[in-house]
C-alpha positions as CSV (number, residue, x, y, z in Angstrom):
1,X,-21.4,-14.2,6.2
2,X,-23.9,-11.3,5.6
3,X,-23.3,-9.9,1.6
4,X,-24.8,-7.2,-0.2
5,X,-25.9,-7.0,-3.9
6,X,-27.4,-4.1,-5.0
7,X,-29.9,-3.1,-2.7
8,X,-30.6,-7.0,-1.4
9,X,-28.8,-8.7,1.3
10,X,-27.3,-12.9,1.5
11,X,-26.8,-14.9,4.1
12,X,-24.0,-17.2,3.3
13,X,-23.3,-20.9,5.0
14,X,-20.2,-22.3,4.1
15,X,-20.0,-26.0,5.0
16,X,-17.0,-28.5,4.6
17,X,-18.1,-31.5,3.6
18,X,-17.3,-35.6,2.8
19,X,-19.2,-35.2,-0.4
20,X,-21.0,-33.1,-2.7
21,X,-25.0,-33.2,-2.0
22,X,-27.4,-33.4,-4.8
23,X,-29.7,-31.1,-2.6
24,X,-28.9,-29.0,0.8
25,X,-29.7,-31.2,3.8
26,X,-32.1,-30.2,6.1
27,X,-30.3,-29.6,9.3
28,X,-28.0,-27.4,7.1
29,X,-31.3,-25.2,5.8
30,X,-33.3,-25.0,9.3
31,X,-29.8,-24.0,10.5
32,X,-29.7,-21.4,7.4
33,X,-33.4,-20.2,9.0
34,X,-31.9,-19.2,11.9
35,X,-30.1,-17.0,10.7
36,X,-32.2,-15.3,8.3
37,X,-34.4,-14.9,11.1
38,X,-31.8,-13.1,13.2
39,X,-30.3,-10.9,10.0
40,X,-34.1,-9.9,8.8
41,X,-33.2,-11.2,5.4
42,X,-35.1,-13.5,2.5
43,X,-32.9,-15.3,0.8
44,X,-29.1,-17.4,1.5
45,X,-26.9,-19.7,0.1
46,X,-25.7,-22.9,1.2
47,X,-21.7,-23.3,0.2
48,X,-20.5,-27.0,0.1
49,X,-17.1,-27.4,-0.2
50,X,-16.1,-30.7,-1.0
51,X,-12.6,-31.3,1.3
52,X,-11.2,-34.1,-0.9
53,X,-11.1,-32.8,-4.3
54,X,-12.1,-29.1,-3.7
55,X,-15.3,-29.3,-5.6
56,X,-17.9,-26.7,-4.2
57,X,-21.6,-26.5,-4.9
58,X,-23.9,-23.7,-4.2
59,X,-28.1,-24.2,-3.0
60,X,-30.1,-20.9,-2.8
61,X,-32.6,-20.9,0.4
62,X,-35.5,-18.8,0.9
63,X,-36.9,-18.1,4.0
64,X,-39.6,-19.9,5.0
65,X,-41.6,-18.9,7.6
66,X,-43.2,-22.5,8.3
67,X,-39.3,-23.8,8.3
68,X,-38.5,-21.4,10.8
69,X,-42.0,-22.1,13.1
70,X,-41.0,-25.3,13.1
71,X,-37.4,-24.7,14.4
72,X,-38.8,-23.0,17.0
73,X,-41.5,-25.1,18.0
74,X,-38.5,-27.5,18.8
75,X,-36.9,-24.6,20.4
76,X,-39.9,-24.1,23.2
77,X,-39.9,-27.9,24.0
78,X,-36.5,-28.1,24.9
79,X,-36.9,-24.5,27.0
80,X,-39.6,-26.2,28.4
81,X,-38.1,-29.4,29.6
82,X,-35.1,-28.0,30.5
83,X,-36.7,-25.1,33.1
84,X,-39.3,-28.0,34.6
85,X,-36.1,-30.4,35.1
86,X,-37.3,-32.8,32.6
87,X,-35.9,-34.8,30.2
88,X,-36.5,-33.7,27.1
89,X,-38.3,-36.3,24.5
90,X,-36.2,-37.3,22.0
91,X,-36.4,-35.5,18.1
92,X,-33.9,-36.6,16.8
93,X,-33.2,-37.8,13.0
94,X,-32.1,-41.5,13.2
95,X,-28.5,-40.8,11.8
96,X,-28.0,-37.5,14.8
97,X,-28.6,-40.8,17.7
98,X,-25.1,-41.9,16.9
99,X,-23.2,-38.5,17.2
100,X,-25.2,-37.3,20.3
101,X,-23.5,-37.3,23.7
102,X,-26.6,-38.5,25.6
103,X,-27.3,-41.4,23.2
104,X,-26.7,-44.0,26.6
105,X,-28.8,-42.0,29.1
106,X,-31.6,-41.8,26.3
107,X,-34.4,-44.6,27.3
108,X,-37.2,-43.9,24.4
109,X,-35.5,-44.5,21.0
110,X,-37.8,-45.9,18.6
111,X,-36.6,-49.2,18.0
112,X,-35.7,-48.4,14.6
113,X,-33.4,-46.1,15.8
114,X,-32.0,-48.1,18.4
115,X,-30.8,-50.2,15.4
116,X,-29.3,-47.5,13.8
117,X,-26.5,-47.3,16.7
């Protein structure tokens, strides 16, 4: 959601969630980034809302342009693997191995995260 307060603008990301985090998670704030990006706007919010007991906590983001860089630093690898008909090297955070749908065809997990599965 895009608000307005005043004469600034929010972008809010509202996110169901197991439980409460003690600080936004990272794949939630590059995520955020994007946005920002795309709206021209500074500053968001990150929503939890706890699905059990209804508990919500609220993180401000501001952008950050090395965040963002980064994002889409990640961004041009993947374009460029993808257009040369490569398979793209692996950039995963350990814990994202066990929910991705190409975890089997993947051959260059670090051990550690082969563990992980």
């Amino acid at each position: 959601a895009l608000i307005k307060v005043g004469d600034k603008k929010y972008v809010l990301e509202v996110k169901s969630i197991r439980r409460l985090p003690k600080n936004p998670l990272k794949h939630h704030v590059e995520q955020l980034h994007f946005y920002l990006a795309a709206l021209n706007c500074q500053n968001g919010f990150i929503i939890y809302l706890e699905k059990s007991a209804l508990k919500h906590r609220v993180f401000p983001v501001k952008f950050e342009q090395k965040t963002f860089n980064g994002m889409l630093g990640r961004a041009l690898k993947l374009h460029k693997a993808l257009t040369a008909d490569e398979k793209p090297k692996p950039d995963a955070e350990p814990w994202e191995c066990k929910f991705c749908e190409f975890k089997d065809e993947c051959q260059e997990l670090p051990s550690s995260k082969k563990r992980m599965e």
